[in-house]
Backbone as JSON, one array per atom type, in Angstrom:
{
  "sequence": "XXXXXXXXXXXXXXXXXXXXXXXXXXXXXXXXXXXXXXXXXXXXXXXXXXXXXXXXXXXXXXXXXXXXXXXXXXXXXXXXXXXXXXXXXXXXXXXXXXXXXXXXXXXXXXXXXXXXXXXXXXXXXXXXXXXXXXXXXXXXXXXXXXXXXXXXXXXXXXXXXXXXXXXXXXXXXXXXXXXXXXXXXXXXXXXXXXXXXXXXXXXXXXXXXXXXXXXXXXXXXXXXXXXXXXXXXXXXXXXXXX",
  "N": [[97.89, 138.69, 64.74], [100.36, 136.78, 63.68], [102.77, 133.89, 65.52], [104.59, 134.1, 65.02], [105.61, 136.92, 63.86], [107.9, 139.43, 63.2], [109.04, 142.45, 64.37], [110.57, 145.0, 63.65], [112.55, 147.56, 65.42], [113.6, 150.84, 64.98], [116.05, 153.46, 66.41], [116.18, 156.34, 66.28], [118.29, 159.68, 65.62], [118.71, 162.63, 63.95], [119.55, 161.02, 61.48], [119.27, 161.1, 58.67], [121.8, 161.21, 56.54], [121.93, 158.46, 56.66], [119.82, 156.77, 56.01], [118.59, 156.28, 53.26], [119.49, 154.45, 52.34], [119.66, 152.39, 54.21], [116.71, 152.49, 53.73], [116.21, 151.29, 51.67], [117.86, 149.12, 51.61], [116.04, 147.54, 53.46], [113.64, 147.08, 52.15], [114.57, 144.75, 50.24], [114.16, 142.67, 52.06], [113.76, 139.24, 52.87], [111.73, 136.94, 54.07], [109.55, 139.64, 54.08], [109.93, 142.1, 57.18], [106.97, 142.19, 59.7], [106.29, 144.8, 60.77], [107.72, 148.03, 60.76], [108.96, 149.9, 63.07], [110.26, 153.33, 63.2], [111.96, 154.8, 65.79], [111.5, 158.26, 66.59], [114.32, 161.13, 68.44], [113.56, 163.3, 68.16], [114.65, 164.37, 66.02], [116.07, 167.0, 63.8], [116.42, 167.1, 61.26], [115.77, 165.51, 58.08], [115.16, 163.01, 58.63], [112.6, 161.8, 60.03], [110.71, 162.55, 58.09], [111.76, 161.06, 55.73], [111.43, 158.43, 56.6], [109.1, 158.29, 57.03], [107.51, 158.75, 54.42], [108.56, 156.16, 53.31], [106.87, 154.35, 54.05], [107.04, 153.39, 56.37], [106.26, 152.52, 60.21], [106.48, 155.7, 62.51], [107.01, 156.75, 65.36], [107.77, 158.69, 68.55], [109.89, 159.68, 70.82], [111.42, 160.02, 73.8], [114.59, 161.93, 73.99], [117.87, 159.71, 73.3], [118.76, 156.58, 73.15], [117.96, 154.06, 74.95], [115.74, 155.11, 75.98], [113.99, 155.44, 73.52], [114.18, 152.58, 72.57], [112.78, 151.3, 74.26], [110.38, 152.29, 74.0], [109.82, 151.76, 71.26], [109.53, 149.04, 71.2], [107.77, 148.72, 72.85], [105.47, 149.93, 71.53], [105.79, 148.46, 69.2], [103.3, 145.19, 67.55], [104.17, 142.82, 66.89], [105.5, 139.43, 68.1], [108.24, 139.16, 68.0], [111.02, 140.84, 68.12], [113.82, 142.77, 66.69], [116.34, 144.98, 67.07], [117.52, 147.19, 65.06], [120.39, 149.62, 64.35], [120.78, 152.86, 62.74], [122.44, 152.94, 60.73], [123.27, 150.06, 60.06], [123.46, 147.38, 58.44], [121.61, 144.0, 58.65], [121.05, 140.67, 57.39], [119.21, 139.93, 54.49], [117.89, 137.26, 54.48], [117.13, 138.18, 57.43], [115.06, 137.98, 58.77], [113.52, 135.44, 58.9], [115.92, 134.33, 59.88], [115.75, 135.13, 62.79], [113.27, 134.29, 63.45], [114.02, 131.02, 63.43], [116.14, 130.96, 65.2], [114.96, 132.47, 67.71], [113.12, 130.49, 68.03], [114.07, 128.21, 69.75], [112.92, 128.21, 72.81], [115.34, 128.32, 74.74], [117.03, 130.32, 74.04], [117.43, 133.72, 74.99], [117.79, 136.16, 74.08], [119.5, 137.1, 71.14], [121.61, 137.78, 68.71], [122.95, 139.24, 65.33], [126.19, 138.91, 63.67], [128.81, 141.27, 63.88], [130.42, 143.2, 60.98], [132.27, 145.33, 60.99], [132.05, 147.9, 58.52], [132.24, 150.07, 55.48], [134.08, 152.91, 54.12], [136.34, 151.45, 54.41], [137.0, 148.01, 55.08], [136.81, 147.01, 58.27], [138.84, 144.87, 59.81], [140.14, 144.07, 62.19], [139.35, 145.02, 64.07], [136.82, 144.93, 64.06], [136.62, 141.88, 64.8], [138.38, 141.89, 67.66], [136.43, 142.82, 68.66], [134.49, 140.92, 68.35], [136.01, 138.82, 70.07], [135.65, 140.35, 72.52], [133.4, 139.82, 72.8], [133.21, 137.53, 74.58], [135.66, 138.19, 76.67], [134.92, 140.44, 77.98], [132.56, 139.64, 79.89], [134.15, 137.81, 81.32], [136.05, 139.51, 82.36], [134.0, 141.93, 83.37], [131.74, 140.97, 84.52], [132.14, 137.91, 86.09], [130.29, 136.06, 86.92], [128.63, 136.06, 85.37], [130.28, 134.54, 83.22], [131.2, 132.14, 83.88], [129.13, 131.11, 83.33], [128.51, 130.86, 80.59], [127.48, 133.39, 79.26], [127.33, 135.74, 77.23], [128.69, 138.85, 76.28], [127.29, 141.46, 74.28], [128.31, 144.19, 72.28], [127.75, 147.28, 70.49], [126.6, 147.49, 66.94], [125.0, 145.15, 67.02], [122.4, 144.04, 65.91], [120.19, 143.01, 67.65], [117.84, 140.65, 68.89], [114.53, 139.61, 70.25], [112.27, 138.12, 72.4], [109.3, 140.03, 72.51], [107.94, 140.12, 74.78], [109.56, 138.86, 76.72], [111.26, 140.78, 77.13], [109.9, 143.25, 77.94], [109.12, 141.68, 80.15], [111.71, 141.95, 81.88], [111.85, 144.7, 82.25], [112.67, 146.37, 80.43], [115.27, 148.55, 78.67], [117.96, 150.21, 80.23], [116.36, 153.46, 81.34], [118.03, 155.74, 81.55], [120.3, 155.44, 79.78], [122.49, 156.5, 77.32], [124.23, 155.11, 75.61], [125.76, 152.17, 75.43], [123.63, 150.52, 76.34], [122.66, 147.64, 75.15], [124.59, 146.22, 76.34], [124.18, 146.06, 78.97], [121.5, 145.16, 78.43], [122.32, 142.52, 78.02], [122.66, 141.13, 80.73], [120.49, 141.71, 81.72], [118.67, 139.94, 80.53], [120.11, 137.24, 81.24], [119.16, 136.14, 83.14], [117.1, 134.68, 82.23], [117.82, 132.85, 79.66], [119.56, 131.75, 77.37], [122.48, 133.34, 75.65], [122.8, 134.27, 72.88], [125.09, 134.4, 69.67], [124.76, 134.79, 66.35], [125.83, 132.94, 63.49], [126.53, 134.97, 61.34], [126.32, 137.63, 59.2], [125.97, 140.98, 59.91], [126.46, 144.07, 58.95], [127.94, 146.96, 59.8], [128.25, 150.49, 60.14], [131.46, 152.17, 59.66], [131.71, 154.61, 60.3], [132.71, 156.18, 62.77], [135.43, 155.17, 63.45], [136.8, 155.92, 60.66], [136.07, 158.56, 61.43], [137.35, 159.31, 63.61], [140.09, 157.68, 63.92], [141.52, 154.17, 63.71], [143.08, 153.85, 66.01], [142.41, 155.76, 68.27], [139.44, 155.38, 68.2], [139.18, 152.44, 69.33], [140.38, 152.66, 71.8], [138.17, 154.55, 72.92], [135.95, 153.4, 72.72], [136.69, 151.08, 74.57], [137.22, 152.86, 76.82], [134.74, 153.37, 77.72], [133.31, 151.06, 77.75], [134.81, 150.24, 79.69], [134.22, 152.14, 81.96], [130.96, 151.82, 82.27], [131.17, 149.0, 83.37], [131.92, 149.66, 85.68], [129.6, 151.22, 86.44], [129.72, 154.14, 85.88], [127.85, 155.54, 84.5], [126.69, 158.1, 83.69], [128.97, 159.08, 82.67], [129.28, 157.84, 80.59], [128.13, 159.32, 78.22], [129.01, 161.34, 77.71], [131.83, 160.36, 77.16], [131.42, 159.55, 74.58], [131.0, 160.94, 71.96], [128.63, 161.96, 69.27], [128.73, 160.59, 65.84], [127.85, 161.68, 62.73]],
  "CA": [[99.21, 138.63, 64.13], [101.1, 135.48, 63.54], [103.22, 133.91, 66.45], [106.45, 134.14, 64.59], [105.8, 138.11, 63.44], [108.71, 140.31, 63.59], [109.22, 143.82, 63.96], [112.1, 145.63, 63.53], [112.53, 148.8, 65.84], [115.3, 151.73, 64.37], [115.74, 154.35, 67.43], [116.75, 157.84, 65.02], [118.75, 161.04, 65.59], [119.42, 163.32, 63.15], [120.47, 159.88, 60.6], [118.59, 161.59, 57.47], [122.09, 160.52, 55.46], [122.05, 157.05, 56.97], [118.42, 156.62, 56.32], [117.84, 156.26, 52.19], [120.77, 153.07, 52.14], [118.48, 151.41, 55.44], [115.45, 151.85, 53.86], [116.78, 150.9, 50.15], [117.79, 147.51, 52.24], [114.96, 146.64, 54.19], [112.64, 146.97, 51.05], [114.67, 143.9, 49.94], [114.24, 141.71, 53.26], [112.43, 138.33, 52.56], [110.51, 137.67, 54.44], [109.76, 140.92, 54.97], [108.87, 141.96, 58.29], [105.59, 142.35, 60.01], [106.15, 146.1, 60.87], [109.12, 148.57, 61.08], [109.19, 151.21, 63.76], [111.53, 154.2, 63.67], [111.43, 155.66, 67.04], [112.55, 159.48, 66.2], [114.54, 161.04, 69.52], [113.25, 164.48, 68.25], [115.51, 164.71, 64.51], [115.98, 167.81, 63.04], [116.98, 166.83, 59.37], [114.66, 164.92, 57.12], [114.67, 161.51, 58.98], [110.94, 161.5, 60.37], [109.69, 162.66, 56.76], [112.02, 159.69, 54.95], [110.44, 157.36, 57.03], [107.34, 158.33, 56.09], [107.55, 157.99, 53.34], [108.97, 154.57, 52.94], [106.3, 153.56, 54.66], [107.69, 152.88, 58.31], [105.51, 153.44, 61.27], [107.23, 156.46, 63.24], [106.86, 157.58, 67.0], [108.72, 160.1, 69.19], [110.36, 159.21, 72.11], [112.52, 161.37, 74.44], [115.89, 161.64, 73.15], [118.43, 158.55, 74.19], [119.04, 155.49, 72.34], [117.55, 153.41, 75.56], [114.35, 155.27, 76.09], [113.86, 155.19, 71.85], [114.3, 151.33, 72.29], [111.62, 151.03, 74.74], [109.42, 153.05, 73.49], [109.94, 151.14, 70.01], [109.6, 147.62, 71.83], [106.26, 148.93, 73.8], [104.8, 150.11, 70.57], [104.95, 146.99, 68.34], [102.97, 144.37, 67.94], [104.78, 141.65, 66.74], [105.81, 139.41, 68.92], [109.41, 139.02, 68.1], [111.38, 142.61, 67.86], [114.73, 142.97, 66.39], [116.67, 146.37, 67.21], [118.49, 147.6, 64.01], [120.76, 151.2, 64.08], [120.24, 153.11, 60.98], [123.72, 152.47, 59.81], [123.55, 148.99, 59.97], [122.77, 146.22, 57.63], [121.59, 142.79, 58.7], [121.35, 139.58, 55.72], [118.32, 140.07, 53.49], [117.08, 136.57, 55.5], [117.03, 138.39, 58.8], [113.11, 137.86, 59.41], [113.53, 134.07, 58.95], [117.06, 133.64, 60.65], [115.31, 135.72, 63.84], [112.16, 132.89, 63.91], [114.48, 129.94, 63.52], [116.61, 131.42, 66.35], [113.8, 132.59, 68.8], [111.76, 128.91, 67.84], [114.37, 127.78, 70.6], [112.75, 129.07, 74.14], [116.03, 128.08, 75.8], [117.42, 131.38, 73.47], [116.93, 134.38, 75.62], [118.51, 137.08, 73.52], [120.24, 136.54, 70.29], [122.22, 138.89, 67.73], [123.81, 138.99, 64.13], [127.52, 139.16, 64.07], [128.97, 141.93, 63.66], [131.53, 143.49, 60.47], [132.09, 147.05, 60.51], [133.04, 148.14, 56.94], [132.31, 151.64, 54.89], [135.31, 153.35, 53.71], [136.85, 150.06, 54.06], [136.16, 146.73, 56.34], [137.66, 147.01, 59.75], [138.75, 143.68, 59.93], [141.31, 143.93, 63.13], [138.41, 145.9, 65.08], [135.71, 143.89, 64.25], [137.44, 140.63, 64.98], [138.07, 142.48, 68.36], [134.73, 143.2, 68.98], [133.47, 139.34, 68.38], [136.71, 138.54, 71.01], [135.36, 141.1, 73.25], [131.84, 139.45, 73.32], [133.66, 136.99, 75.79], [136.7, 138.61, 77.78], [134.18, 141.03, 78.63], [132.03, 139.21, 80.81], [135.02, 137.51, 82.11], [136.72, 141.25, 83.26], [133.08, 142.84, 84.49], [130.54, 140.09, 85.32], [132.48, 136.54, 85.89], [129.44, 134.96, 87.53], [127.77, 135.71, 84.54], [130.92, 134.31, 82.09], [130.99, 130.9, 84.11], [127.34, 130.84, 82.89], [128.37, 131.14, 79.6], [126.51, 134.48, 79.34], [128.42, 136.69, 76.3], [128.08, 140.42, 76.65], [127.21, 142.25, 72.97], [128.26, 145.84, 72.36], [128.1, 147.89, 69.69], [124.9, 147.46, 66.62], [124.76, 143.93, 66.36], [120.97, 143.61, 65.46], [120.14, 142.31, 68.61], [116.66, 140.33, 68.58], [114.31, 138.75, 71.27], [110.43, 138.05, 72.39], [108.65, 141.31, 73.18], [107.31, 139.92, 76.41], [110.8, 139.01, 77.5], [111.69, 142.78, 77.13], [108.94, 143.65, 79.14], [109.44, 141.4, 81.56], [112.87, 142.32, 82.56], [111.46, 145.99, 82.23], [113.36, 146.83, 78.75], [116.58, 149.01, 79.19], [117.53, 151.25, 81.41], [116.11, 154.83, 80.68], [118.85, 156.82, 81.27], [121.53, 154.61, 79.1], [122.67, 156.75, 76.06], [125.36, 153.96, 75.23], [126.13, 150.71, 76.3], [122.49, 150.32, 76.4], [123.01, 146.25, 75.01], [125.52, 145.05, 77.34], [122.94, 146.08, 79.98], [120.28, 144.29, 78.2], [122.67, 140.78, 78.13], [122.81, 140.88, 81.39], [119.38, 141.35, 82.3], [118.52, 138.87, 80.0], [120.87, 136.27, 81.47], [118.73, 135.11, 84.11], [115.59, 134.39, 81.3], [118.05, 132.16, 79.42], [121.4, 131.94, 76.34], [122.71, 134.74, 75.37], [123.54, 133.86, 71.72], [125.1, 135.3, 68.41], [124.24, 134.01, 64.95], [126.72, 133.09, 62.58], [125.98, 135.99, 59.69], [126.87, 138.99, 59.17], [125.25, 142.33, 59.89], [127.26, 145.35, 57.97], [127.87, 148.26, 60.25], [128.86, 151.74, 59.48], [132.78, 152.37, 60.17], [132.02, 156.18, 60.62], [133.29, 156.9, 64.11], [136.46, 155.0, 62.74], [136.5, 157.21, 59.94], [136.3, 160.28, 61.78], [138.77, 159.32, 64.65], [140.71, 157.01, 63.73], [141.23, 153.34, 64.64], [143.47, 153.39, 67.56], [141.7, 156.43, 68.79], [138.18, 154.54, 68.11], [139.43, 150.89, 69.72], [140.7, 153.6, 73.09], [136.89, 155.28, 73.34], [135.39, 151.76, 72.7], [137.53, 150.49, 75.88], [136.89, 153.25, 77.86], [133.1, 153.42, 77.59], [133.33, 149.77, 78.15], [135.23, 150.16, 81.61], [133.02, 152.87, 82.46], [129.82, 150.94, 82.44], [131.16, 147.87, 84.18], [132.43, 151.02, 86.74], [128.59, 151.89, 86.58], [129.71, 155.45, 85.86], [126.89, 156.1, 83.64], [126.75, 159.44, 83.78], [130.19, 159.82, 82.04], [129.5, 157.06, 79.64], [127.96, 159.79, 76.75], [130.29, 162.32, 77.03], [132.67, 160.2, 76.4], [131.21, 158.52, 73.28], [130.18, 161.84, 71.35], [127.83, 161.34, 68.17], [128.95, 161.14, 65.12], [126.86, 161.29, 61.79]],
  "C": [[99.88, 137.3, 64.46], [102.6, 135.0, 64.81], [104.38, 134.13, 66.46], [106.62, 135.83, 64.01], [106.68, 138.84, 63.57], [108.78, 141.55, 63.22], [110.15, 144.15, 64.01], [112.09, 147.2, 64.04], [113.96, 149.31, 65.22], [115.37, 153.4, 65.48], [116.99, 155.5, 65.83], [117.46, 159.14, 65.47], [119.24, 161.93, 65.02], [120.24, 161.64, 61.83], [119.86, 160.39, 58.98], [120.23, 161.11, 55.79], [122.11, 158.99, 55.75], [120.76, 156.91, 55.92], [118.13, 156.03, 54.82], [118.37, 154.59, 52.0], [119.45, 152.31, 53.28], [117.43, 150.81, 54.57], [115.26, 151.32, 52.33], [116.87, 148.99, 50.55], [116.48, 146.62, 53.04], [113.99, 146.29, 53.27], [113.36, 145.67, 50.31], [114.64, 142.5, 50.66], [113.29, 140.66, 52.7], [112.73, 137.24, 53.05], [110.48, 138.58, 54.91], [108.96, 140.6, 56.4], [107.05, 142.57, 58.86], [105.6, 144.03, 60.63], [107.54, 146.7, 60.63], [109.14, 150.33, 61.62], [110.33, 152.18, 63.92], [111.01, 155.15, 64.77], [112.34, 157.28, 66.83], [112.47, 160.22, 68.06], [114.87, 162.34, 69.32], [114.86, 165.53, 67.0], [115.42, 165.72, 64.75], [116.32, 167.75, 61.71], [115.69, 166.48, 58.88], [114.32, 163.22, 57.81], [113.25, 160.95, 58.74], [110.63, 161.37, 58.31], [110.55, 161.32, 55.92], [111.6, 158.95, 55.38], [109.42, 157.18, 56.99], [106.68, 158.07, 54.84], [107.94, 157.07, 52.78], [107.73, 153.67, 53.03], [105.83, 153.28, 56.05], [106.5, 153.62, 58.87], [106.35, 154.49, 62.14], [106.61, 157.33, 64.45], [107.81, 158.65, 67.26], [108.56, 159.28, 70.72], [111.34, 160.31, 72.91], [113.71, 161.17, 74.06], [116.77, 160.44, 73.92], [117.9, 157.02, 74.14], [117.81, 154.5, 73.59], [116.22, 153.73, 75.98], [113.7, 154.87, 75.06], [113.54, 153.79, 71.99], [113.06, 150.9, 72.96], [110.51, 151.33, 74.47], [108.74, 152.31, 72.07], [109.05, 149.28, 70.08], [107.83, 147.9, 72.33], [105.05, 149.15, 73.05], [104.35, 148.83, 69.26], [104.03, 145.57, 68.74], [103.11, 142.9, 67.71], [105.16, 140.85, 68.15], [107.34, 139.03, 69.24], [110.11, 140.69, 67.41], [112.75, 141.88, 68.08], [115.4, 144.84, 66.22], [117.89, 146.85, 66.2], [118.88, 149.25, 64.24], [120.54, 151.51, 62.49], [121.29, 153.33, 60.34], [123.82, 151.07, 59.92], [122.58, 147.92, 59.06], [122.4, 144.86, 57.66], [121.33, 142.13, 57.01], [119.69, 140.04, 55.42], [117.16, 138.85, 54.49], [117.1, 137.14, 56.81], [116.03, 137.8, 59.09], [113.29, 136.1, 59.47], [114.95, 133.33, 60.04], [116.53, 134.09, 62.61], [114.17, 134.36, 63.87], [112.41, 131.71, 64.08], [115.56, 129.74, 64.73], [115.69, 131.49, 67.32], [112.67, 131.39, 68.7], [113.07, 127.93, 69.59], [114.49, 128.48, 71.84], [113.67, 128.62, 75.13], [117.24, 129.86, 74.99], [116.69, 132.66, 74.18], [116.67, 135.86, 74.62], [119.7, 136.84, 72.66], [120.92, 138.21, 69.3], [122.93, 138.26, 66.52], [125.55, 139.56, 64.24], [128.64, 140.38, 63.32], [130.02, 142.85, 62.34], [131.32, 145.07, 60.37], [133.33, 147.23, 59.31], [132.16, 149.5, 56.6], [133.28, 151.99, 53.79], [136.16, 152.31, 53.2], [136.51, 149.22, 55.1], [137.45, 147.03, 57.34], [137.69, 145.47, 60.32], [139.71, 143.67, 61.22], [139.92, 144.39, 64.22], [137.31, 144.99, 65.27], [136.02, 142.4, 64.37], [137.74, 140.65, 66.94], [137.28, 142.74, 69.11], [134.2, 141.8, 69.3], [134.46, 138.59, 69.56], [136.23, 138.99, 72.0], [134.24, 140.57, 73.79], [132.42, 138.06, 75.07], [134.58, 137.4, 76.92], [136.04, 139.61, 78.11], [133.6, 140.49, 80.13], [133.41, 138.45, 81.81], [135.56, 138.67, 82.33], [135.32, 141.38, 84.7], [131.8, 142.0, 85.05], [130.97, 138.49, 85.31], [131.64, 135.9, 86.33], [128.55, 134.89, 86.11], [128.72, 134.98, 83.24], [130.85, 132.81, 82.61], [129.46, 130.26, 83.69], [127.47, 130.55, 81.33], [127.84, 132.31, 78.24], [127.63, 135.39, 77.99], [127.61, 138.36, 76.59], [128.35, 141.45, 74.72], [127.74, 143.61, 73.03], [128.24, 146.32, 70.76], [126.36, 147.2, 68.77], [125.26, 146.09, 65.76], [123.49, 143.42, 65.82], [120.13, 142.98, 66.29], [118.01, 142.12, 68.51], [116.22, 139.64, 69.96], [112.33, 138.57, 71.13], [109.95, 139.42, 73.29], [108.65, 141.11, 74.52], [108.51, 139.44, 77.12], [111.27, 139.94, 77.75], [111.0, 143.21, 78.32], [109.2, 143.51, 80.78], [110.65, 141.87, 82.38], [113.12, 143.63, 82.67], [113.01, 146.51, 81.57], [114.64, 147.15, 79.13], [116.24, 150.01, 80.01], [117.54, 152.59, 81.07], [117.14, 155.44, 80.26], [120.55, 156.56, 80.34], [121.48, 155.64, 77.68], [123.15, 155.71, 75.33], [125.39, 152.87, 75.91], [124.27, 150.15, 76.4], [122.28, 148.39, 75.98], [123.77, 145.51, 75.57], [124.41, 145.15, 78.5], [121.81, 145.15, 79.64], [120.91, 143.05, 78.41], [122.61, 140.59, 79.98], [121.47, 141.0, 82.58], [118.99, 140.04, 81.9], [118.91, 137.6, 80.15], [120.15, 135.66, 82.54], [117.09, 134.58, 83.01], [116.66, 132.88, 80.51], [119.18, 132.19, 78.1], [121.04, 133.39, 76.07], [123.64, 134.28, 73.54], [124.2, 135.34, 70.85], [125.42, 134.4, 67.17], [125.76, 134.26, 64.28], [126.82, 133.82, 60.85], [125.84, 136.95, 60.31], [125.98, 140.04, 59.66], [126.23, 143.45, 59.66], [126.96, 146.35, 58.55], [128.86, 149.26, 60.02], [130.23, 151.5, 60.15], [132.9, 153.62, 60.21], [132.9, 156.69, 61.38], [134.73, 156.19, 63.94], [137.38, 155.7, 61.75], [137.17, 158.38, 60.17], [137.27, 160.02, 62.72], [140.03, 158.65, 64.72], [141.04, 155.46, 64.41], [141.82, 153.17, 66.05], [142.46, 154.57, 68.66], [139.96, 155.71, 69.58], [137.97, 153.65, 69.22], [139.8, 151.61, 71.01], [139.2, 153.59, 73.55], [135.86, 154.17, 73.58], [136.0, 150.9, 74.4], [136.77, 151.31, 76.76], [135.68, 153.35, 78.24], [133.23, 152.02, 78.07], [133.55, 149.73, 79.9], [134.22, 151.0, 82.51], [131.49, 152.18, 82.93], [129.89, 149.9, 83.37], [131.67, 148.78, 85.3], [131.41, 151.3, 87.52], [128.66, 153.37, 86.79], [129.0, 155.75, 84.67], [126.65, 157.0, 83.33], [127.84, 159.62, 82.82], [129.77, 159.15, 80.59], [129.52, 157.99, 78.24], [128.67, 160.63, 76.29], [131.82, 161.93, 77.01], [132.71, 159.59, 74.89], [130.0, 159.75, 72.16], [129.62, 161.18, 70.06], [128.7, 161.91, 66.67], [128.03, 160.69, 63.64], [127.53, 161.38, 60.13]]
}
């Protein structure tokens, strides 16, 4: 397989209405990619079988976004893996903007930038969010913000080199959430911590259903939590919504 190959892991739970819109988009990616794993975290809807039929290769992993990811990561064989949710839409060039990104080995861990829209675009939130990528690390890791180090959250599309994953032994199992700020910060001693200037189109569900100040609250507190290292609380406070 080619040195620039990318796969695209999609960790799954119950997303069977996400799922037809995903795989409607990825069938227009070009260059497409060199595989596309959906790691299922033991569905009950129709997911597995829509993915099967698209095409997609599909595993089983134990339930929990951060095992799913590893599992996803351990299974391909590309050697560049991009981690898409199955509400989210990166640009059509993803596969090419990911090889022209990861062609610079001083790029540790890179991502697409984030707009959450749906219903309508959450332009105050997601604006928010791309602010957040810095006054984060300055709050919960300042040795790593004098570094320049940004801390991602939420489904930015986040991309890297397999064997960097590896090496920094992937995420951490028991992470339902937050599972990507954990990864920037492993990743910060390998080398940048970027984010691309282009879009990736994520769902505004949990917006939606709770509303934004509610949302932009649960988003905080999950946040504090983690840099708390109260992990344990993190999922029940960040219930699922589909």
């Amino acid at each position: 397989m080619s040195e620039a190959a990318v796969a695209i892991v999609v960790p799954v739970l119950d997303e069977a209405v996400a799922l037809p819109a995903l795989i409607s988009h990825f069938a227009t990616l070009d260059p497409p990619p060199a595989q596309i794993i959906m790691v299922d975290g033991e569905s009950e809807d129709e997911s597995v079988a829509l993915a099967t039929q698209a095409g997609w290769r599909v595993i089983t992993a134990e339930r929990g976004r951060a095992r799913q990811i590893n599992a996803g990561v351990e299974a391909a064989t590309g050697p560049l893996v991009c981690v898409v949710h199955a509400d989210s839409f990166p640009p059509a060039d993803m596969v090419a903007v990911i090889r022209e990104t990861l062609s610079d080995r001083r790029t540790a861990l890179a991502s697409f930038t984030p707009l959450i829209t749906g219903t309508r675009t959450r332009w105050l939130t997601s604006a928010h969010n791309y602010v957040k990528t810095w006054y984060a690390p300055l709050v919960t890791r300042p040795h790593l913000f004098v570094r320049g180090v940004r801390l991602l959250f939420g489904d930015h599309a986040m991309f890297f080199r397999r064997e960097d994953f590896l090496a920094i032994g992937g995420c951490t199992p028991g992470d339902i959430v937050m599972e990507e700020a954990d990864l920037c910060v492993k990743f910060a001693r390998l080398g940048r911590i970027r984010m691309v200037p282009r879009i990736v189109r994520t769902s505004d569900r949990r917006i939606a259903a709770w509303g934004p100040l509610k949302a932009n609250w649960i988003y905080f507190k999950v946040g504090i939590l983690w840099a708390l290292g109260l992990r344990d609380r993190m999922a029940r406070d960040y219930p699922d919504v589909r």
